[in-house]
N, C-alpha and C positions, 0 to 999 in steps of 0.2 A: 396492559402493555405487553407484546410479544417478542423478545430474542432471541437469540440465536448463537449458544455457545457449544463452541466443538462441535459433536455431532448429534444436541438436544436442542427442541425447540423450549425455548424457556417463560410462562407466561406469569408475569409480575399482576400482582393485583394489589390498589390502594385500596387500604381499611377505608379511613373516612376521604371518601373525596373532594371535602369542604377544605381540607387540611393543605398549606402549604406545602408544598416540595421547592428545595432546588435542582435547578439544572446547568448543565454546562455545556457550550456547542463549541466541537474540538476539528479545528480545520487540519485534514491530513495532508503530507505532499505526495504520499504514495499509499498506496492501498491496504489497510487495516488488515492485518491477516488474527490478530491473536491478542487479546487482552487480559491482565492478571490483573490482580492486587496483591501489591507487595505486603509480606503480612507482618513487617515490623511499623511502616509508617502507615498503610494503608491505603498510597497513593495505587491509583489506576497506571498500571503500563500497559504503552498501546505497541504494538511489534508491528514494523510497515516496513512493507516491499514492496518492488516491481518489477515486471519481468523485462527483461533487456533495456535498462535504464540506460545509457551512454547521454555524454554530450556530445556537442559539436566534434570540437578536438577529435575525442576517440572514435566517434563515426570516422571521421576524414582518416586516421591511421587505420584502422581496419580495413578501410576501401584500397589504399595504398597497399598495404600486405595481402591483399586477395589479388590484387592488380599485379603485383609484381609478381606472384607466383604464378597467375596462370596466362597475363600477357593480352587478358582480352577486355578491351574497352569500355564496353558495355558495363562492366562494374562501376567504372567511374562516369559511366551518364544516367545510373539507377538513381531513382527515386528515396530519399531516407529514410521513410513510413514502409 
């Protein structure tokens, strides 16, 4: 198995590969940037971000404060992507 931690490729290898393993598949809402284990429980922490998240809402105020300072329309017939 080959990862990818910081800035080393990390390649895992099973002794016996008759041998059971668990696994776990962890759905993120935002982009996995950085993974620990915490070293009193042990648990896996996952650190996720993304770059210019907003909702609705603060799209729509953002476009309104750009709109108002500079007066020109086209702000508010842009496209949200």
């Amino acid at each position: 198995m080959v990862a990818i931690a910081d800035n080393s490729l990390r390649i895992i290898k099973v002794e016996k590969l008759g041998d059971m393993f668990t696994h776990m598949q962890l759905n993120t809402r935002y982009t996995p940037v950085k993974m620990v284990v915490h070293p009193d429980t042990s648990y896996l922490c996952v650190l996720e971000k993304d770059h210019n998240s907003f909702n609705i809402n603060q799209l729509e105020d953002l476009r309104q404060k750009v709109y108002a300072e500079s007066k020109n329309e086209a702000y508010l017939k842009a496209p949200w992507h």
